[in-house]
C-alpha positions in Angstrom: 10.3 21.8 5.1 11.7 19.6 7.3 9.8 17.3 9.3 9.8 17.1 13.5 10.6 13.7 15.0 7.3 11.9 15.0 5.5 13.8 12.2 5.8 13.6 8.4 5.3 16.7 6.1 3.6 15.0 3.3 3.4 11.8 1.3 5.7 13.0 -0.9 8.4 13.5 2.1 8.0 10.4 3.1 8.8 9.0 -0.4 12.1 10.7 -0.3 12.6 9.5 3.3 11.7 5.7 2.6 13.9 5.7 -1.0 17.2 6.4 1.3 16.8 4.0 3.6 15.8 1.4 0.5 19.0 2.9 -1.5 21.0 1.0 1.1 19.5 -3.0 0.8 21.4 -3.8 -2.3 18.1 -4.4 -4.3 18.2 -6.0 -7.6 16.2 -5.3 -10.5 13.9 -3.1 -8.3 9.9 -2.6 -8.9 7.6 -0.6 -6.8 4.1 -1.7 -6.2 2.1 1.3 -4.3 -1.2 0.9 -2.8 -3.8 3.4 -4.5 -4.7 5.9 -3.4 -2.1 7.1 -0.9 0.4 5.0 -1.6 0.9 6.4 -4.9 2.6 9.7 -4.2 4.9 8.2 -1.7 5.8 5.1 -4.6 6.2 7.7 -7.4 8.9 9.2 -4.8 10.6 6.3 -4.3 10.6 4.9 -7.9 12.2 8.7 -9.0 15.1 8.1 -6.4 15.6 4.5 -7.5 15.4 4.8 -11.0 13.0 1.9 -11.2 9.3 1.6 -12.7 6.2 2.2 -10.7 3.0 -0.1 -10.9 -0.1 -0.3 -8.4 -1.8 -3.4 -6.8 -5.5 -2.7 -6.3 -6.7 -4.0 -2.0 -9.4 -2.8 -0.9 -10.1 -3.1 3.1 -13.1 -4.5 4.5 -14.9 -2.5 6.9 -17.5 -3.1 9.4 -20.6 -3.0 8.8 -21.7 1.0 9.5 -18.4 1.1 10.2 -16.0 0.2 6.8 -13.1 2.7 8.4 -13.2 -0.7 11.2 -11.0 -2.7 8.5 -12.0 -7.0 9.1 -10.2 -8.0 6.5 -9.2 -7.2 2.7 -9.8 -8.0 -1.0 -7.6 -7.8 -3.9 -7.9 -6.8 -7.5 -8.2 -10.6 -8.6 -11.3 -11.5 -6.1 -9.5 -13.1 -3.1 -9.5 -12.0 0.3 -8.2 -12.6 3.7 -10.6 -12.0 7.3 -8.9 -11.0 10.7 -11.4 -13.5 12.3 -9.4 -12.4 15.8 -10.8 -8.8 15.1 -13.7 -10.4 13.6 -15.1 -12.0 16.6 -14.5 -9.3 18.8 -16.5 -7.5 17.3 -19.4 -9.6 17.5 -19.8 -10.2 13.4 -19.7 -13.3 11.1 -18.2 -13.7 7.9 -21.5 -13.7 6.6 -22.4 -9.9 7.9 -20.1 -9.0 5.3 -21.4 -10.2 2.4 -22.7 -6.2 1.7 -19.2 -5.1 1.9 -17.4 -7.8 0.0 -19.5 -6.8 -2.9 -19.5 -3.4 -2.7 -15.2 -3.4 -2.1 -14.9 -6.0 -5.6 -17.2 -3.5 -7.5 -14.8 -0.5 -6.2 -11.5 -3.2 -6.9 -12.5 -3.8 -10.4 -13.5 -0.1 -11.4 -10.5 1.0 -10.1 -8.5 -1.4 -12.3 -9.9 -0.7 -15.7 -9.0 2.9 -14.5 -5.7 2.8 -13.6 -5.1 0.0 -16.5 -6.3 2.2 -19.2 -2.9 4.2 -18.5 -0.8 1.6 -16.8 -0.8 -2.0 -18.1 0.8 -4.1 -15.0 4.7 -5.1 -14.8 5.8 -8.8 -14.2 6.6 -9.1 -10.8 8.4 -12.5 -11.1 11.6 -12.6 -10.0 11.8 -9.1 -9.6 12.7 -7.0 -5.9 9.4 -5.9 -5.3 8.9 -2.7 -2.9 5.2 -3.0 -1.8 4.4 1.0 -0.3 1.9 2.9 1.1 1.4 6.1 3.3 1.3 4.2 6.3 -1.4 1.4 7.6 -3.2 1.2 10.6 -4.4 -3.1 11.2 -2.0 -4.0 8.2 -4.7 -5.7 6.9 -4.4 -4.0 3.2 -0.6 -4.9 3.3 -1.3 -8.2 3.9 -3.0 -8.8 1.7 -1.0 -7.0 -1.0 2.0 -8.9 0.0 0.9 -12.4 -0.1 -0.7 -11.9 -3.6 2.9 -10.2 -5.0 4.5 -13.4 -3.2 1.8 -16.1 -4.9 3.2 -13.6 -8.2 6.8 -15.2 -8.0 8.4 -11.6 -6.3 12.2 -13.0 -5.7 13.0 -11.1 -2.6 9.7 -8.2 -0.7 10.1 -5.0 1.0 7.2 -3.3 2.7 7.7 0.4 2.7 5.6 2.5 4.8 5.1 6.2 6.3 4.0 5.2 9.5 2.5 2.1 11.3 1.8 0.8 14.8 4.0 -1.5 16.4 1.9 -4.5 16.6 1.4 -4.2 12.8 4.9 -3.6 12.2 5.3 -6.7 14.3 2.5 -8.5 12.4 3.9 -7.1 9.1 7.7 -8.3 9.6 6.0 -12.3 9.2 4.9 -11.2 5.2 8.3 -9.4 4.2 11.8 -9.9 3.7 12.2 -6.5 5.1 10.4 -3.9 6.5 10.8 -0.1 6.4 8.5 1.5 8.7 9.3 5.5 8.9 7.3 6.2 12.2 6.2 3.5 14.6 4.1 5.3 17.2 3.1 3.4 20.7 0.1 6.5 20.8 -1.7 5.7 17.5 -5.1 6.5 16.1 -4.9 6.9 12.6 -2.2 7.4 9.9 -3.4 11.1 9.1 -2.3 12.4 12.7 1.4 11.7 11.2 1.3 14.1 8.6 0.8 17.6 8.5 -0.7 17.6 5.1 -3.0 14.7 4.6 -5.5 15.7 1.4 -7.4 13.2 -0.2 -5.8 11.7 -3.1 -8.2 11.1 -5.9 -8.2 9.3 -8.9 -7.1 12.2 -11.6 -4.1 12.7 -9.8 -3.4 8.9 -9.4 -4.1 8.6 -12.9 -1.3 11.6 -13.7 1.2 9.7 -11.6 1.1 6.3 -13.6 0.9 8.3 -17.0 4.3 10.2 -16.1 5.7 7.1 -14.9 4.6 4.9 -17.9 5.9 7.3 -20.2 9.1 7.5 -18.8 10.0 3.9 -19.0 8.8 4.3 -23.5 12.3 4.3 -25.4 12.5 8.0 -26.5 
């Protein structure tokens, strides 16, 4: 099916869509990071077309509390985290207020790790062209945090690769990239699902069946 202007069909579309406009940067030794869960589809998409491996980088945002769609920040796999503490004051919190969430985000960050380990052991990132992707982000908070971590990892040159994303966080985005591939950058936005026409939950099993297929394709035969 092909897609309108300003909508996407699915993730996987926008893989295919994303890994032609990467096709063109020249990249070297190419590895794609995707953010679980939605990024996953999209990165197996892209790592297919480029003929390069597939890994996953566990972030987990950090909502508000009563609110954790409200991302204030967001936590990686190996226990750091950045706050928005521009988004946090407005909304009247402290960094203390979240001391529920940051738990409960590290016991979700480490779970999903053993998880996704158990079938895909991590690939060095150093001096690699790392593509960082995702179905699309809303703050860019998730992102961010993703990107710095592959950076502190030694990633030579970074490309964030998404579906859709607003223009200030494309904007806010282009500061923690090399480049930045952004598929649908919408002035209306509410949330990335109202740029796809199919937008189901992706769940672990099927996360879990992406990184096996993946693994075993890079095994000598």
């Amino acid at each position: 099916m092909r897609r309108s202007k300003d909508r996407l069909h699915d993730r996987a579309e926008a893989g295919r869509a994303l890994a032609l406009r990467l096709k063109q940067m020249n990249l070297e030794r190419p590895l794609v990071v995707a953010l679980p869960r939605g990024g996953v589809p999209v990165g197996a998409e892209i790592a297919r077309e480029l003929s390069a491996p597939l890994d996953v980088l566990i972030v987990r945002k950090i909502g508000a509390p009563g609110d954790p769609e409200y991302g204030l920040g967001a936590l990686a796999e190996d226990g750091t985290y950045v706050l928005d503490h521009e988004r946090l004051a407005e909304a009247g919190y402290a960094e203390s207020d979240l001391s529920d969430a940051l738990q409960r985000e590290m016991a979700e960050a480490q779970r999903r790790t053993r998880v996704y380990r158990s079938v895909a052991p991590a690939i060095e990132r150093k001096d690699r062209d790392v593509i960082l992707v995702d179905d699309g982000a809303a703050t860019g908070g998730t992102a961010m945090m993703a990107a710095r971590l592959i950076r502190a990892q030694g990633a030579h040159r970074l490309v964030i690769a998404l579906g859709v994303a607003p223009p200030d966080t494309c904007r806010r985005l282009e500061h923690e990239a090399d480049e930045l591939v952004v598929l649908i950058r919408p002035a209306d936005f509410y949330a990335v699902g109202q740029f796809y026409e199919e937008f189901d939950p992706v769940e672990d099993p099927e996360v879990l069946r992406i990184l096996e297929a993946a693994s075993q394709s890079r095994r000598p035969a």
